[in-house]
N, C-alpha and C positions, 0 to 999 in steps of 0.2 A: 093456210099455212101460218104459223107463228114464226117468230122472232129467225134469224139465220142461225147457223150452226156456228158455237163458239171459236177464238181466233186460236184454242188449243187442239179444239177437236179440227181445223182447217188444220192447222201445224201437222199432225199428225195423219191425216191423212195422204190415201197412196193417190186418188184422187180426185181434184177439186174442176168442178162449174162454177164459175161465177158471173154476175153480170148488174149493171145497175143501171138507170134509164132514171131522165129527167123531162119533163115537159111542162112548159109554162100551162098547156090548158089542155086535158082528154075530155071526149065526148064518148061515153060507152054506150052505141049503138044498139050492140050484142052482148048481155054477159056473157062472158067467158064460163062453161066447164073446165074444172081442172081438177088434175089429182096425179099425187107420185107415187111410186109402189118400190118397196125394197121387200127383197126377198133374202130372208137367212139373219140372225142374231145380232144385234147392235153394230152392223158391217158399216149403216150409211145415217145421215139424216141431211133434210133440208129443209130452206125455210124464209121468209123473207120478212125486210122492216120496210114500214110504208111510211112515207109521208103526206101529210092529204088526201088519203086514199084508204077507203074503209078496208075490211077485208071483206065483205059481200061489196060489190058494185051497185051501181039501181039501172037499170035501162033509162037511157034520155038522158040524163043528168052528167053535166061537166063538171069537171074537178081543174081546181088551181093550184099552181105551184106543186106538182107531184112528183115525187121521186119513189121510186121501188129497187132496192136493192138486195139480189137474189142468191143464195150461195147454194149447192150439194156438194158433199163431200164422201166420200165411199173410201175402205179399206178392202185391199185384197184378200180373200178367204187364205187361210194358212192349209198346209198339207192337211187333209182328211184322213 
């Protein structure tokens, strides 16, 4: 995932996930799989900024000073 969802596209949304997490030291054990899925026409996005922190991980390998902070934002569909 890149960058989060702008703080207009967040304003505007009906709505928002957020969440941001700091750690002096991770040890990534297991890469993570991940993936978000929106379904229907520019309704959602999400997305996150890293600090210290690639956006592929490595197995083994610790990381310093890291912060991830995470946004989704979604719009209610209008009448069909």
């Amino acid at each position: 995932m890149s960058g989060r969802p702008t703080d207009d596209d967040i304003a505007r949304a009906d709505i928002v996930v957020a969440a941001e997490v700091e750690a002096e030291e991770l040890e990534v054990r297991i890469a993570p799989g991940h993936r978000v899925e929106f379904h229907g026409e520019d309704q959602a996005a999400s997305g996150t900024d890293r600090e210290n922190l690639p956006e592929k991980v490595t197995e083994g390998e610790r990381y310093r000073s890291v912060r991830i902070s995470y946004a989704l934002e979604a719009r209610a569909a209008g009448p069909g």
